[in-house]
Structures are given as C-alpha cells and as structure tokens.
C-alpha positions as CSV (number, residue, x, y, z in Angstrom):
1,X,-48.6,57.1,-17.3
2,X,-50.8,54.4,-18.2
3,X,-49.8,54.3,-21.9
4,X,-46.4,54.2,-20.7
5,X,-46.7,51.4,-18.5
6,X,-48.3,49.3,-21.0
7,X,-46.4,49.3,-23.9
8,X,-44.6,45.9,-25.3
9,X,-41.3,47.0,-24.4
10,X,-42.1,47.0,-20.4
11,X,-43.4,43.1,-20.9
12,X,-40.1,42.2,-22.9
13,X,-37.9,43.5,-19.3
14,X,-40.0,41.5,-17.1
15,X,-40.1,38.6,-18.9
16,X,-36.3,39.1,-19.4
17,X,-35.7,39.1,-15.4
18,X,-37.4,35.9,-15.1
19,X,-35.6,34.1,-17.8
20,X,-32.2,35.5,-16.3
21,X,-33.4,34.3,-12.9
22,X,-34.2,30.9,-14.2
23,X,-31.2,30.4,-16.6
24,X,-28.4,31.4,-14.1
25,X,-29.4,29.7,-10.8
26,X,-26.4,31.4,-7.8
27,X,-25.5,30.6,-4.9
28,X,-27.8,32.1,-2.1
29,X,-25.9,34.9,-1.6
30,X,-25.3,35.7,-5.3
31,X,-29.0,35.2,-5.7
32,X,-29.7,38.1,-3.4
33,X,-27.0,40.6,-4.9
34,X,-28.4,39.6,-8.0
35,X,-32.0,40.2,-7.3
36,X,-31.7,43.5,-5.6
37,X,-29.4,44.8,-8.0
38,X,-32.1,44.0,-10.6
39,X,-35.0,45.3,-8.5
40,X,-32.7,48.3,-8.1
41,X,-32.2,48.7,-12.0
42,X,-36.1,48.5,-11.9
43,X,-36.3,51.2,-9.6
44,X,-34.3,53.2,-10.9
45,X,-35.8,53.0,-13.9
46,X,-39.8,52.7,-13.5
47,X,-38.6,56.6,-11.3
48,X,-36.9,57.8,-14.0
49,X,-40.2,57.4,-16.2
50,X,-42.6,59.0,-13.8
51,X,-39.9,61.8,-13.7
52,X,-40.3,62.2,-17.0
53,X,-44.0,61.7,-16.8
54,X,-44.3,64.2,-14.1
55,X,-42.2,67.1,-16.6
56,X,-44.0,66.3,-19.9
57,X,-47.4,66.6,-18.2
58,X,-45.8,70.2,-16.4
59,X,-45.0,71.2,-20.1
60,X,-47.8,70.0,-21.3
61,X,-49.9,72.1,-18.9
62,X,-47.9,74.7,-19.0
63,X,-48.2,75.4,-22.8
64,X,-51.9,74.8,-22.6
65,X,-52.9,78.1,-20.6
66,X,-50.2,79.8,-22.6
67,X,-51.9,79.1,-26.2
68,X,-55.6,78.8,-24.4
69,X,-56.4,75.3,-25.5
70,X,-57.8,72.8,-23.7
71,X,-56.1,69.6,-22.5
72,X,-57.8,68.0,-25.2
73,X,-56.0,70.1,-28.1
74,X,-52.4,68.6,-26.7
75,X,-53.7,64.7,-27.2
76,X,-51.2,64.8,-30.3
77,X,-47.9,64.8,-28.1
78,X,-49.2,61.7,-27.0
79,X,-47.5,59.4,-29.8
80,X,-44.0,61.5,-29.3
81,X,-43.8,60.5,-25.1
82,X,-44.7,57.3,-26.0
83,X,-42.1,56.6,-28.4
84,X,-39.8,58.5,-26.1
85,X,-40.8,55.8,-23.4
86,X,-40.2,52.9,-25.7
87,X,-36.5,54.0,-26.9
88,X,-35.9,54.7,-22.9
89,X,-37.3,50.8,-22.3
90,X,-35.3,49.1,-25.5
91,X,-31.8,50.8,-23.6
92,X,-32.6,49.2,-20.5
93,X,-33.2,46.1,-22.6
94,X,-30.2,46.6,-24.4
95,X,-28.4,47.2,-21.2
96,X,-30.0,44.3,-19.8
97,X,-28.7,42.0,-22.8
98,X,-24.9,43.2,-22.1
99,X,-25.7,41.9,-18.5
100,X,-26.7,38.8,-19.9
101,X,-24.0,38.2,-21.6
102,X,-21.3,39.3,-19.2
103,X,-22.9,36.8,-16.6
104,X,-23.0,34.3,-19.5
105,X,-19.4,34.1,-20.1
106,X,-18.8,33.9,-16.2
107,X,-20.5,31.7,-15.9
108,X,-18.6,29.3,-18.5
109,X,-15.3,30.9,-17.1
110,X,-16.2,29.0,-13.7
111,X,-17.6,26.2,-15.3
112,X,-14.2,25.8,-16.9
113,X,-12.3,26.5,-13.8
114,X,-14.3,24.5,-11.8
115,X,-13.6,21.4,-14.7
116,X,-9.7,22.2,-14.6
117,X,-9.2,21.9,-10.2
118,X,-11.7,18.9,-11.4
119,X,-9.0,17.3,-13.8
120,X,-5.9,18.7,-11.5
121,X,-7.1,16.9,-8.1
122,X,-7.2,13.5,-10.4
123,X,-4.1,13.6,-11.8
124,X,-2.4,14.5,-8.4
125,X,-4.3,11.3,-6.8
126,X,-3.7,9.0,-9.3
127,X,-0.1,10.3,-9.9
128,X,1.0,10.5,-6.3
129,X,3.0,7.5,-4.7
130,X,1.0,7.5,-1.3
131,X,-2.4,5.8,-1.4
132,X,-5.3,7.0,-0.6
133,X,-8.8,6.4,0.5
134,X,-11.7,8.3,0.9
135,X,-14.2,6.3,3.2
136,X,-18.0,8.0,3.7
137,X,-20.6,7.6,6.7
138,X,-21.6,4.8,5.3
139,X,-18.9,3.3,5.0
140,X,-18.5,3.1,1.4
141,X,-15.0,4.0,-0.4
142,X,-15.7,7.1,-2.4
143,X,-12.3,7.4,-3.5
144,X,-8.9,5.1,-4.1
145,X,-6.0,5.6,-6.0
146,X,-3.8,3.2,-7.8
147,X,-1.6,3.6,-4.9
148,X,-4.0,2.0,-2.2
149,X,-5.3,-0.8,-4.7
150,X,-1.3,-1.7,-5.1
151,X,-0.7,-1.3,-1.3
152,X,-3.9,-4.0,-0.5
153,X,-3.6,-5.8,-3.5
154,X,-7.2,-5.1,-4.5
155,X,-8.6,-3.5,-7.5
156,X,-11.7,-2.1,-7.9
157,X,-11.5,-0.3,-4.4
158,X,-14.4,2.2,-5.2
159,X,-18.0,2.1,-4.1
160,X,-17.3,-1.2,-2.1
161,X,-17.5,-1.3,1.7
162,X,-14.2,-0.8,3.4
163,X,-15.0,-4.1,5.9
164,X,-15.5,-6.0,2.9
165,X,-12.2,-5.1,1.1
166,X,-10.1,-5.1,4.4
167,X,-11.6,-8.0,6.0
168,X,-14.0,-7.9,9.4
169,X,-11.2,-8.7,11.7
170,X,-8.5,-7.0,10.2
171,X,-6.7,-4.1,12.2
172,X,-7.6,-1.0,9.2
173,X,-11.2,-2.0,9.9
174,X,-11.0,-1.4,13.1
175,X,-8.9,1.3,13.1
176,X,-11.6,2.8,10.7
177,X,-14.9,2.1,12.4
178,X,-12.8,3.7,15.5
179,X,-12.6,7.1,13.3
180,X,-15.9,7.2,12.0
181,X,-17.7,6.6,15.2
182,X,-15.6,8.4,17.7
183,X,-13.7,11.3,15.5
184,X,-10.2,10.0,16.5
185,X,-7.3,10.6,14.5
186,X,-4.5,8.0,13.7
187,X,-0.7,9.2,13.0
188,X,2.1,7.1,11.7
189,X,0.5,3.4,12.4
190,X,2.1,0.6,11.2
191,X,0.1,-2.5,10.8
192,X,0.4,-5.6,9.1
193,X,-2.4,-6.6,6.3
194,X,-2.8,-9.5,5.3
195,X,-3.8,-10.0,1.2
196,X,-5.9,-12.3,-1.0
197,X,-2.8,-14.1,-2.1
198,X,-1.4,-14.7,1.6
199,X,1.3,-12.1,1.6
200,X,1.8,-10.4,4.7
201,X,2.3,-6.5,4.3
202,X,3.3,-4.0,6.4
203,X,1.7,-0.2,5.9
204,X,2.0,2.8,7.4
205,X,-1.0,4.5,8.4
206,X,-2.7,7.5,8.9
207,X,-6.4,8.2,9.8
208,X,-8.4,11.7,9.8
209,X,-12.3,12.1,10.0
210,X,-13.6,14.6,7.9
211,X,-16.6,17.2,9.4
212,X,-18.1,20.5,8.7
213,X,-17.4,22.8,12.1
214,X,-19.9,22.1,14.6
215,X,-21.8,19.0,12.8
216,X,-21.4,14.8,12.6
217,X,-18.8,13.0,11.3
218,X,-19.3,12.5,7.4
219,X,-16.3,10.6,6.3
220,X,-12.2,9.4,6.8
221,X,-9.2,10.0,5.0
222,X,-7.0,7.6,5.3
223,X,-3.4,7.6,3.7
224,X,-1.6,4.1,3.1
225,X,2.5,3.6,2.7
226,X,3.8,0.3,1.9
227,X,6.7,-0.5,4.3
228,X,7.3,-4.0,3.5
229,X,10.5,-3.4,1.8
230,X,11.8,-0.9,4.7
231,X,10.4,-3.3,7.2
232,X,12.5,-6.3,5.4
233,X,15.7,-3.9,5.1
234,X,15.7,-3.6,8.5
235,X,15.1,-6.9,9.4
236,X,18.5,-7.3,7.5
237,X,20.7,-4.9,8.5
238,X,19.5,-6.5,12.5
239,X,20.4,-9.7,11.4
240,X,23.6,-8.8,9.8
241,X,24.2,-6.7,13.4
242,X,23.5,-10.1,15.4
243,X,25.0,-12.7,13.2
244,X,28.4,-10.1,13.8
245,X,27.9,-10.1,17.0
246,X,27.4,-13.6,17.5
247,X,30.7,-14.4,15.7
248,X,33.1,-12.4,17.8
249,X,31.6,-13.6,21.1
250,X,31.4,-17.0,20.0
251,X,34.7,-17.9,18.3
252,X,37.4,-18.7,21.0
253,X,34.9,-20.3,22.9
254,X,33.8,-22.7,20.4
255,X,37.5,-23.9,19.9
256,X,37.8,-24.6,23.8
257,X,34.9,-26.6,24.1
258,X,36.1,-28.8,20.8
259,X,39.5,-28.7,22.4
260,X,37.6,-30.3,26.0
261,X,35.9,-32.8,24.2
262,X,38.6,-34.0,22.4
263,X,40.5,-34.6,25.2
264,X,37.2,-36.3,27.0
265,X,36.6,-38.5,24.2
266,X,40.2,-39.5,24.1
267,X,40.0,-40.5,28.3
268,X,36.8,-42.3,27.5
269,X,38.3,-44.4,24.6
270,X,41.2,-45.9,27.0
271,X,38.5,-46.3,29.9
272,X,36.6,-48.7,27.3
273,X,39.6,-50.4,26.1
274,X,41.0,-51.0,29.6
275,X,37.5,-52.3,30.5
276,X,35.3,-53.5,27.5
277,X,33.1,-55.3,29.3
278,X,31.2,-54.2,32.6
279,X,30.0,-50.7,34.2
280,X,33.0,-49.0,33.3
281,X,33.3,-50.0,29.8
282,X,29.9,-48.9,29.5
283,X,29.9,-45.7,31.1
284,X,33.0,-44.5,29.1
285,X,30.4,-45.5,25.6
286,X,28.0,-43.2,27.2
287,X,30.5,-40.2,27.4
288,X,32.2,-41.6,23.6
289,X,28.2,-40.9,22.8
290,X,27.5,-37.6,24.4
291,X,31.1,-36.3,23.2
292,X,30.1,-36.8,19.9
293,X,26.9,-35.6,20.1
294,X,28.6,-32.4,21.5
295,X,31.3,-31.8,19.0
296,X,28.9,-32.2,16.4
297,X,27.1,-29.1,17.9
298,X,30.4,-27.4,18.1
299,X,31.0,-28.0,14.7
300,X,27.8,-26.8,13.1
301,X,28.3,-23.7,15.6
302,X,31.5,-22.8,14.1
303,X,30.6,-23.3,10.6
304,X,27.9,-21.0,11.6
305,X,30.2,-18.5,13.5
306,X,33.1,-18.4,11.4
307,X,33.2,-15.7,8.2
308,X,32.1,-16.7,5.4
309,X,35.3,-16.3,2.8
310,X,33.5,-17.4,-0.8
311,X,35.3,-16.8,-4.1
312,X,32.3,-15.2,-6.3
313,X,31.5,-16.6,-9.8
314,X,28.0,-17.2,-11.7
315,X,26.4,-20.2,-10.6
316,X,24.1,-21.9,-12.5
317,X,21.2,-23.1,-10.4
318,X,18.9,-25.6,-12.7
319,X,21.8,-28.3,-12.1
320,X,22.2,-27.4,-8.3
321,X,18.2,-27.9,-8.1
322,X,18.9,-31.3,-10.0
323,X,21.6,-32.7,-7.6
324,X,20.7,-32.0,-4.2
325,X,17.8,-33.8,-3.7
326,X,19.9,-37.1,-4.6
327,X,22.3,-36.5,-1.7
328,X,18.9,-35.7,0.7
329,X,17.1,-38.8,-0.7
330,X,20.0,-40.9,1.1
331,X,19.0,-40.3,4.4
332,X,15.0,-39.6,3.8
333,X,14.2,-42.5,1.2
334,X,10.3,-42.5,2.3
335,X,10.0,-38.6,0.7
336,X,9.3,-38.0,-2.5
337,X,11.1,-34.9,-4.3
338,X,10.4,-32.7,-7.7
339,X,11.3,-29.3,-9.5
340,X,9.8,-26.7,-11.3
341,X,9.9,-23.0,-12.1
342,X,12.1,-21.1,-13.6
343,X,15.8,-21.2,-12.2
344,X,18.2,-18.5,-13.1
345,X,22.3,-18.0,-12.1
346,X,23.4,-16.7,-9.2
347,X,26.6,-14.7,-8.4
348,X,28.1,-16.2,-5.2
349,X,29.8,-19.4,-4.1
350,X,28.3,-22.8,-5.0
351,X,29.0,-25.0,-2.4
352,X,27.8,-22.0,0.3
353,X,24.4,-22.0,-2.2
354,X,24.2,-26.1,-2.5
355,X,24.7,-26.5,2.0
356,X,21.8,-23.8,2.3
357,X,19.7,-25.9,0.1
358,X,20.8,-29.3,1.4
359,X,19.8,-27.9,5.0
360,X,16.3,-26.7,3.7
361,X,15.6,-30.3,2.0
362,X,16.4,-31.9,4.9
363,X,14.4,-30.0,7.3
364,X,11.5,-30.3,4.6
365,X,12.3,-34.0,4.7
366,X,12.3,-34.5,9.0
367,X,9.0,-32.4,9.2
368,X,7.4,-34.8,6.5
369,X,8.9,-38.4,8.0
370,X,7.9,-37.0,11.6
371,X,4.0,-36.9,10.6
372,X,3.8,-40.0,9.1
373,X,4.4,-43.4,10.8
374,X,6.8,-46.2,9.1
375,X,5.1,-47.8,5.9
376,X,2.7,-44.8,5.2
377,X,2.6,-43.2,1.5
378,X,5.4,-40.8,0.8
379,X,5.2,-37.4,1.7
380,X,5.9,-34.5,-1.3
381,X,8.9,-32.1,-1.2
382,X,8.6,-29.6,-4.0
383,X,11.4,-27.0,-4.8
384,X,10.2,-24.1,-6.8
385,X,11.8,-21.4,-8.6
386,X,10.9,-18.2,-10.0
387,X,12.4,-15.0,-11.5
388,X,10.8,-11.3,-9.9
389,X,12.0,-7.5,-9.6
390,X,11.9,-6.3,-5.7
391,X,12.6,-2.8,-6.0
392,X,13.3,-2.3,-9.5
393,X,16.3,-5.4,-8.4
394,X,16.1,-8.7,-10.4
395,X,15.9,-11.2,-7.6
396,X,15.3,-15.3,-8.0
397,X,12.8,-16.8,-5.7
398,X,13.9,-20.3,-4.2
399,X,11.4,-22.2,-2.6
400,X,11.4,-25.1,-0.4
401,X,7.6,-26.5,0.1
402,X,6.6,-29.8,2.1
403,X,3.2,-31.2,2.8
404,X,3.9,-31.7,6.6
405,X,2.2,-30.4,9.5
406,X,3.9,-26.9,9.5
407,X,5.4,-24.9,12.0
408,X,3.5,-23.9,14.9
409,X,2.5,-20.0,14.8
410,X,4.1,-18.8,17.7
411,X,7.6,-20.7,16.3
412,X,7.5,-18.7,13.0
413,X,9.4,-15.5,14.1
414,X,12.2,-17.3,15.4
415,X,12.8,-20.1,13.0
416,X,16.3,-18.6,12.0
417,X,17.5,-17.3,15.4
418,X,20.4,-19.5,16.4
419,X,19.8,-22.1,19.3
420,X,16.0,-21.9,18.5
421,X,14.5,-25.6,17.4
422,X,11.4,-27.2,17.6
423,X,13.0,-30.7,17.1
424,X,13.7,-32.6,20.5
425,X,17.5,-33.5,18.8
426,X,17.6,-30.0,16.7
427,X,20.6,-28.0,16.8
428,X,18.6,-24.7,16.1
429,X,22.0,-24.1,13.8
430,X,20.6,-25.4,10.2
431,X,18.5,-22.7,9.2
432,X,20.5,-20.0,11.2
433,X,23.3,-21.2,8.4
434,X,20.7,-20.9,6.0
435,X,20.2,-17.2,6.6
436,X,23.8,-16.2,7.1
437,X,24.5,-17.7,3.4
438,X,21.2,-15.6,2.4
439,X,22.7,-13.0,3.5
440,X,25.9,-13.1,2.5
441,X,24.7,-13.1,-1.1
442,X,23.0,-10.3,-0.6
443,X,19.3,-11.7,0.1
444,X,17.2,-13.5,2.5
445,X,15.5,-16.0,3.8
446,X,11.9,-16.3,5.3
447,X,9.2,-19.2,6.4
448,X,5.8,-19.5,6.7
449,X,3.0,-22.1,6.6
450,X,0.9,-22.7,3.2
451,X,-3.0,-22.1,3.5
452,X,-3.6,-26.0,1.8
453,X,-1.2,-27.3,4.5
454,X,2.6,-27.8,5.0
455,X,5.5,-25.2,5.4
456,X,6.9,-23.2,2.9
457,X,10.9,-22.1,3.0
458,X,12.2,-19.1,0.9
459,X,15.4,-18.0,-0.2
460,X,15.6,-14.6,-2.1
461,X,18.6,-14.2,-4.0
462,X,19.9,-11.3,-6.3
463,X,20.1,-12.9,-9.9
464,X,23.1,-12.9,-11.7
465,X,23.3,-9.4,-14.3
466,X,24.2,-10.1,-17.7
467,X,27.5,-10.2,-18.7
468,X,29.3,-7.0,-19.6
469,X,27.2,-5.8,-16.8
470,X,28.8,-4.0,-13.8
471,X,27.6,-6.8,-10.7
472,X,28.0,-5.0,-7.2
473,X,29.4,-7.0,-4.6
474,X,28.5,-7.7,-1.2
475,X,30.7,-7.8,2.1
476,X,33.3,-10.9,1.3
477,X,32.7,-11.9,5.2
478,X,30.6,-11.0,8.3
C-alpha cells in the first residue's frame, strides 16, 4: 500500500486540485460543490485502490500456501500492482484534465455572457430617450446617460457630486438628499431647473432608493423627462382658450362704452364752448381729458379683442428690424437703438409683425427713460435675431433686450395677461397684443430679466419654408 501511495502519479492529482482550486476561483457556493465533488472523486478513488490492495494481497496469499513459498518468493508481483496503480492514477488524471477543460470553457462562456448583458445594458442607457442617473451613498453620480446631460445641460455628469451639478438650493438636490437619507420614493414630479446658461426647464421626475432586503440605503435612481416643450404647448393652447374667451365676452361691450364716450365728449365740447372761461369751461376740459384717455383704452382693447383677419405672405424681417426703431426713436429720442443676428422671413402679415415689435421697443424704451433722470447718458435697446430648430421645427428667435431695471419677479408670470401693468398710466393691453400676434403666427412670446441687468423680450416665430415647400397654416382668426 505504501508503494502505491507514493508513486509520482498520486503527487501530479494533488497538485492538480490545487492548481484547479486556485485558477477557477467560484462563488461560495460553487466552491463548496466543487470541493466535495473533488474530495468525493478522491474518495472514491484512494477506496478503489485499497480494494484492490486488499484483493491482490488475498491472491497473493492465497497462491503462496498453495505453491509453499514464502511471502518473500511473491516480491516479483510487486512491479506489475504498481504499474497497475499508476495506469489506475494517469485515468483519474486524465479524467481530471476533461474536468479541467469542461470548467475552462464555462468559464469563458460566462465571461462572454457576462461581457454581452455588459455591452446590452449600455447601449439601452445610452440609446433610451429618458435620462438617467445613478446617484451612490456618497453621493457621487455613478451613472448618466446622454439623456440626463441634455435634460440639465451638463456634460460630464459622472463621478461628480450631484449637489455640485444641480446646485445646493435647487429642488433635485433636495429631492435627492430626501431619498438617500430617508428611503422615500418620488413619482411623476415636475420641477423647474434652472441651467448654466439661465434657461428655465421643466422635468419630470422620478426618484427610487436602491437597497439590498433588510440593509442601508446604498444609492438612487433617478429618471429625468424634459417637459419644457409640453409645458410651453400647454401654456399655448390656455392662452389661445383665454384670448377666445376674452374676445366674445368683450366685443359688444367695448363698442358701448366707445359709443358713451363719444357722446360724453361731444356734451363736454359744447359745455366748453358755451363757457370757455371759468369753472365750467374747465370742468368740461377735465371730462374732454378723461374721455380721451378712455377711448384710447377702448381702442387698444378692441384691437386686442377683435380677430385677427391677416392675408399670409413671406415677410422679410432684416428690413422690418431696420425700420421700426425709426418710428420708436420719435417719441424716446434719449435711447439708443441697434441690430444684430441673423434675421430670416416670416410667413404671416407684416404690419400685425411690425405693431408687435413697435409695442416691444416702446416698452424697452419707457423702462429705460423711467430709470434714468432728464440729461443722463442714453440707455441701450438691442434687438437680436437668431435662426434655431424647437422640435425638429425651424423657428426664428426675436429678441427685444434693454438695460433698464427689469421687471420685478413676482410681475414676470403675468406680463402678457390683459389689464396686468406695472406702469402707473399702462394699459396692460401692449404686450397682451404682442402675444395674440405670437400666436396667431403660430409662436410665442415670453419675458424674463438678463443676469447682467435689464429685461429681455422674446418672440418665437415659425420661419418661413423654402419655396416649393408645403407651409402649414395656422387659424386665420381667434
């Protein structure tokens, strides 16, 4: 047995389960299958051998007291077990080696499986329209696709703290450190984001923690939908509702209070010719004065309220942008006006086009005079154009910038709701007009303040499409 025991062969197997053990490292679990269906095989076979052992030594015995030799005459047989032994070890071996191999080409088979989900998960989270972000405990972003960086306007989203990229007092952060800390879970939030550039966003939001069953928080999903189209669509088809609204409420009344203040102003002009001089005559100014004043807000009311008939051509709007500021320059000498951008044409009407952008220039022009005193430097009115594609649309960009004081914050949402003015003698009619024309044409119109100072007005308008080129056409009147 010792001989047996011994031999070469029996070293090769054992050094052949440790280099198995150390070149296929497994799971725990696969580890133990694999090690006791190896101690097994070893069992198996070290019990096999004493079996045979036991029966050669039997025969071996056996045939002694038969031929009357000692054991000592049947030393010979020794060389045949032992090479009996070694053939039994080298087909374990060679067993052993088709193990080996087998659990070598699983083991690339996974490898390559586990490489192809690898590549799959990528290309879906790259690919898919929805962004995404995989925040850790820490607070790092493990993961963003394309989709979030275009949703935040932020590149390079990965491996950069979330507070960082967001901002501190943004509502995401919050909404974030909220998850992580407390395990909450967000559904269908919209928010409003603020980028590098100043644009406002708004995004739909949705917020999951991510933990292993029965342990801490370790991370948050969070999946990010950019609504700002949807949002501005909306905002539309509302305005479109009111503006309608408005009009059919408004347009018999407006024509009886014109008629009343016509006849008013006609009673007060005979009152001052009977009396020029004296109380009476003076009195009957006062009403000439405040009729006038009135049926100039019933005019601009039913200029607003009235639909809009426009015949529809292409108008070219580099000339428009040229002539306009002459006719504002009349009233507002002190401000000085320029132009630059790119300015394309415009299918719609152009003296509907050329009263929207008189009334912007002129508010521009008020909000400049009214911050600087009589005799002070000029103030700046800059009207900027630009070509872009909203939604796959070609749309020109009209701007309207001043360097005046702005428009106070809580003002900014109602700029274009009729009757709504910040000016003691405003109307709240001019840029109510200005978005009805907007609209008309198929765009919009939208304010906010510039981060160096002043207000800035926009008109979005669809660009004109080249001729030969099928040009849909909006409602002829609201």
């Amino acid at each position: 047995m010792a001989a047996i025991l011994h031999v070469p062969e029996a070293q090769t197997l054992l050094l052949l389960a440790l280099t198995l053990q150390q070149r296929f490292p497994l799971r725990p679990e696969g580890q133990f299958w694999l090690r006791a269906g190896f101690y097994f095989t070893l069992a198996v076979f070290f019990g096999l051998l004493l079996l045979l052992w036991l029966g050669l030594r039997t025969l071996r015995s056996s045939s002694a007291e038969k031929s009357g030799d000692t054991p000592a005459t049947s030393r010979p047989l020794a060389a045949g077990e032992s090479a009996f032994a070694s053939a039994s070890v080298q087909a374990v071996i060679q067993r052993l080696r088709e193990q080996e191999r087998e659990l070598d080409r699983l083991h690339r088979e996974q490898k390559e499986r586990t490489a192809e989900t690898e590549r799959l998960t990528e290309a879906v989270t790259r690919h898919m329209p929805t962004g995404l972000l995989l925040v850790n405990s820490n607070g790092l972003i493990s993961v963003a696709n394309p989709a979030a960086e275009l949703a935040l306007g932020s590149g390079a989203l990965q491996y950069r703290r979330y507070s960082d990229v967001l901002g501190r007092d943004s509502r995401i952060t919050r909404l974030l450190e909220s998850c992580l800390r407390e395990g909450r879970t967000f559904q269908r939030e919209e928010v409003e984001h603020r980028i590098a550039g100043g644009e406002v966003r708004h995004l739909g939001l949705t917020l999951s923690p991510v933990a292993r069953e029965g342990q801490k928080i370790t991370g948050a999903v969070c999946l990010l939908t950019d609504l700002t189209e949807l949002s501005k669509l909306q905002h539309a088809m509302r305005l479109k509702e009111s503006l309608a609204a408005l009009g059919e409420m408004s347009a018999g009344i407006a024509h009886e209070f014109k008629n009343s203040l016509a006849t008013m102003a006609a009673y007060a002009q005979l009152i001052q010719q009977e009396a020029p001089s004296g109380e009476a005559g003076e009195n009957a100014r006062r009403i000439l004065e405040e009729t006038r004043a009135l049926t100039r807000v019933v005019t601009e009311f039913l200029r607003f309220a009235r639909p809009m008939e426009f015949a529809r051509e292409r108008v070219p709007l580099a000339p428009l942008v040229a002539r306009v500021p002459h006719e504002s320059r009349d009233t507002h000498p002190r401000v000085a006006y320029r132009s630059e951008g790119e300015f394309t044409e415009i299918a719609g009407d152009e003296s509907l086009l050329r009263q929207a952008l008189l009334n912007l220039l002129r508010n521009a022009a008020e909000s400049v005079c009214a911050a600087r005193p009589t005799g002070s430097p000029a103030g700046h009115v800059v009207i900027r154009g630009g070509r872009t594609e909203v939604a796959g649309r070609p749309m020109q960009r009209l701007s309207v910038e001043d360097d005046g004081p702005g428009v106070p914050q809580e003002a900014l949402s109602k700029l274009f709701v009729p009757f709504n003015t910040t000016k003691p003698d405003g109307t709240g009619l001019g840029l109510a007009v200005v978005q009805k024309i907007a609209v008309q044409h198929g765009g919009t119109a939208e304010a906010r303040n510039r981060p160096e100072g002043g207000a800035e007005f926009i008109l979005w308008l669809p660009a004109a499409e080249p001729p030969g080129q099928a040009v849909d056409s909006p409602s002829g009147s609201i």
